[in-house]
C-alpha positions as CSV (number, residue, x, y, z in Angstrom):
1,X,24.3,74.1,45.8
2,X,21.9,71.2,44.0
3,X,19.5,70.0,46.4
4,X,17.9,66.8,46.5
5,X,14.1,66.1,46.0
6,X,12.8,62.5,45.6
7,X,10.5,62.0,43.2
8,X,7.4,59.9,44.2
9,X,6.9,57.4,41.0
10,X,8.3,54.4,39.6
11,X,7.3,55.6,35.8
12,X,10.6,55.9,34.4
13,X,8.4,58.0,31.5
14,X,7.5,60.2,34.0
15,X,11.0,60.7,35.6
16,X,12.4,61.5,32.3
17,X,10.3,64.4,31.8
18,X,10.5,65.6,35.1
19,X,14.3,65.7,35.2
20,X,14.3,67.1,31.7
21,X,11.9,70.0,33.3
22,X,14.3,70.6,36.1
23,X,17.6,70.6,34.4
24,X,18.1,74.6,34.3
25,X,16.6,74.8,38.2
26,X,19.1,73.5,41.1
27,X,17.6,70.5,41.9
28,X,18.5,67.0,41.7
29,X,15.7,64.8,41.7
30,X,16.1,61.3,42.2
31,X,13.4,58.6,41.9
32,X,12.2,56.9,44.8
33,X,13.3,53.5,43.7
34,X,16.6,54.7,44.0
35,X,16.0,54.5,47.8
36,X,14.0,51.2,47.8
37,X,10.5,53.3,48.9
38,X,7.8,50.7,49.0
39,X,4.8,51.3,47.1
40,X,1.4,52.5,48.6
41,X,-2.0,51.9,48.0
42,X,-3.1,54.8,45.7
43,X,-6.8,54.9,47.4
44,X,-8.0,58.6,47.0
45,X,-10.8,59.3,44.9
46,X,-9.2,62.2,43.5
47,X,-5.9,62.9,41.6
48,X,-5.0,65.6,44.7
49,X,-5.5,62.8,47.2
50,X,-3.5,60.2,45.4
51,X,-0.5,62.3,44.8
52,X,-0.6,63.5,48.3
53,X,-0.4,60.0,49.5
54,X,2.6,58.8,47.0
55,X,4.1,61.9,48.2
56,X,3.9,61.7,52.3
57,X,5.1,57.9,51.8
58,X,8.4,59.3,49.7
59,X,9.3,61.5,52.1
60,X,8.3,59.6,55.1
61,X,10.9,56.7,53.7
62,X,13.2,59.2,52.7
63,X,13.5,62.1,54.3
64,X,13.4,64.3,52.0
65,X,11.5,66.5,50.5
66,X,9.3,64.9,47.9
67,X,7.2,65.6,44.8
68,X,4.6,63.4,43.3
69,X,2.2,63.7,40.7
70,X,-0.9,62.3,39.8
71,X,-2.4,62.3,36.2
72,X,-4.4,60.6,34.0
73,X,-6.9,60.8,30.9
74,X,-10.4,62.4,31.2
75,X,-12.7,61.5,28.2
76,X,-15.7,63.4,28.2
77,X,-18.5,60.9,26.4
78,X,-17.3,58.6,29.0
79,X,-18.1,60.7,32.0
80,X,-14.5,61.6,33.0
81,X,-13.3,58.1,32.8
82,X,-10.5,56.7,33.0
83,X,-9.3,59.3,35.1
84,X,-7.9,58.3,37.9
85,X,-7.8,55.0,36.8
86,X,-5.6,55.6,33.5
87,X,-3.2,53.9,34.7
88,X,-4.8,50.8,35.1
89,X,-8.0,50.9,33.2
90,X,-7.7,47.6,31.9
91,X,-6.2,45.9,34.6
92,X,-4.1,46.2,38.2
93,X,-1.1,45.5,36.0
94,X,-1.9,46.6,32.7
95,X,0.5,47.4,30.0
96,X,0.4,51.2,28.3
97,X,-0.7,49.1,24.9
98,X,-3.6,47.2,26.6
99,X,-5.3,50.4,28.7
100,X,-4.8,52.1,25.1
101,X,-6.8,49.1,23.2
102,X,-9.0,49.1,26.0
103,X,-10.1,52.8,25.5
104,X,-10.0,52.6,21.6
105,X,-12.5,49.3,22.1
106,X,-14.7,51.5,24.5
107,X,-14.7,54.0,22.1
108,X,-15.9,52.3,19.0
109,X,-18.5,54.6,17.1
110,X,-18.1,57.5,19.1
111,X,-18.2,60.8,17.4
112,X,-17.4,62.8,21.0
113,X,-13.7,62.1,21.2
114,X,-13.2,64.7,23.4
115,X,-10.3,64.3,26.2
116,X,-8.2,66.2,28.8
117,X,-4.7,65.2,30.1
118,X,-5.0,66.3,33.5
119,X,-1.9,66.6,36.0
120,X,-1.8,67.3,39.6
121,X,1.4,67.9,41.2
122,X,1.8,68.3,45.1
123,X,5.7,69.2,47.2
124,X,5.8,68.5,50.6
125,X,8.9,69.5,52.9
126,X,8.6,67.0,54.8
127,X,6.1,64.3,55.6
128,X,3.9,65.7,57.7
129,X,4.0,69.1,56.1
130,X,0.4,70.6,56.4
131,X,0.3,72.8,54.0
132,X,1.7,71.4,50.8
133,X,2.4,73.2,47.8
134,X,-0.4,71.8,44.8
135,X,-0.4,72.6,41.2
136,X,-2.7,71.6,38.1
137,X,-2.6,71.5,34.5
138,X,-4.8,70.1,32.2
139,X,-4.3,69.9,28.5
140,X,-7.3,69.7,26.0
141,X,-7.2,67.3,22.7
142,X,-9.0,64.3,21.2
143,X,-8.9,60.2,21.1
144,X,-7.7,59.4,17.9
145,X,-9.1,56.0,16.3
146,X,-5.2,54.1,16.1
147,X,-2.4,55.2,17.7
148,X,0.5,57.3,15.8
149,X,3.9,58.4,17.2
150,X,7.0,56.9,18.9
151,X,7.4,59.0,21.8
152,X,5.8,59.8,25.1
153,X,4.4,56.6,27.1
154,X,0.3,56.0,28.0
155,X,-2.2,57.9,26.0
156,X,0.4,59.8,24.2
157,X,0.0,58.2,21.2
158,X,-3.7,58.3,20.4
159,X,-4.0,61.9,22.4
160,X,-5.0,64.3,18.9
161,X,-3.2,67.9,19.2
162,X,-5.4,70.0,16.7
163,X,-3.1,73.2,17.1
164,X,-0.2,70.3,16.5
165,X,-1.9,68.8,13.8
166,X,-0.1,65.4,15.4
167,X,-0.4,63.0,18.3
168,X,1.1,63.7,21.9
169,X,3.4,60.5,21.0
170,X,5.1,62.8,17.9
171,X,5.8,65.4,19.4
172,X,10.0,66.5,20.2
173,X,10.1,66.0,24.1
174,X,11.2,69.7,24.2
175,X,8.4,70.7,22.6
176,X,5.5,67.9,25.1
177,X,7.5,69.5,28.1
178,X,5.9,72.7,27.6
179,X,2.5,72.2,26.5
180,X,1.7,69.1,28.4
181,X,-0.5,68.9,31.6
182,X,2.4,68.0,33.7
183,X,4.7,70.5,32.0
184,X,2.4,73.2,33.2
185,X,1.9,72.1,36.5
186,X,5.4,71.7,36.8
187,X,6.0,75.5,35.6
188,X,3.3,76.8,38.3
189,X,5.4,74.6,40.8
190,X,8.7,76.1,39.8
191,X,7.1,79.7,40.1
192,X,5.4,78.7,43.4
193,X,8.9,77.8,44.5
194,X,10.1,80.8,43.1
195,X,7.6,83.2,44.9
196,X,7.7,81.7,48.5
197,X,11.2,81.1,48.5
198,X,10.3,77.4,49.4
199,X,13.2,75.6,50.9
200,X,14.3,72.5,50.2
């Protein structure tokens, strides 16, 4: 029987993958818009607090069971930053292209282009569940200086792959799924689900 999880995000990027993660598990994820969830006030200081907030307010709105993530872009000559702020580095309602041009600008003469993907995903079964399943993956590259690829959404298309010889943004999707920082936190999550027989 498919059972229903709602996914705490409004990133129709990030729904895409997920869904295209779950199809060979028996679960039906639907995004929270679907059921009108209100947004909430991402105010954690780290990308465990902030996806544990998105994801009590799914549930709590909901019902269900809910899984939310929390990501963002770590560059390391900039101390870590955007992090946690990715999504709106240059602005409360900033557009993928203009937090891109902003971190391109900010990194102008920088040898260091170091960066990390990192994802944090958290499942609760319901909205006061106290202990909630969490799962991280980070994924290592480089800033590139212009973007390159048609694919992916954010950072993907100025996040180097050295192994890939390409940009996050041309990779297949297939192939993003299961390297990516949310594709491995989504595989520890499946096997997490797996292991403690988690019901749903």
């Amino acid at each position: 029987m498919t059972r229903q999880i709602v996914l705490a995000t409004g990133n129709k990027g990030k729904v895409k993958e997920l869904n295209q993660m779950l199809k060979n598990f028996e679960y039906e994820v639907k995004a929270q818009s679907e059921f009108n969830v209100p947004d909430v006030a991402e105010t954690g200081l780290t990308f465990v607090e902030n996806a544990l907030i998105k994801a009590r307010n799914a549930s709590k709105h909901t019902g269900l069971p809910a899984i939310a993530d929390d990501s963002g872009i770590e560059v390391e000559c900039l101390n870590g930053k955007p992090g946690i702020y990715s999504a709106r580095y240059a602005g409360e309602n900033a557009t993928d292209k203009q937090n891109l041009e902003k971190l391109l600008s900010n990194l102008e003469g920088e040898e260091n282009r170091t960066a990390r993907f990192q994802c944090v995903l958290v499942y609760l079964q319901h909205e006061n569940d106290p202990t909630p399943i969490i799962c991280q993956g980070t994924w290592t590259g480089s800033i590139t200086h212009q973007p390159s690829g048609e694919n992916g959404f954010g950072y993907d298309p100025i996040f180097w792959l050295e192994e890939q010889e390409c940009t996050s943004a041309d990779l297949p999707a297939e192939l993003k799924n299961k390297l990516s920082h949310r594709g491995q936190a989504l595989v520890k999550l499946m096997q997490q689900f797996q292991s403690q027989k988690v019901r749903v």
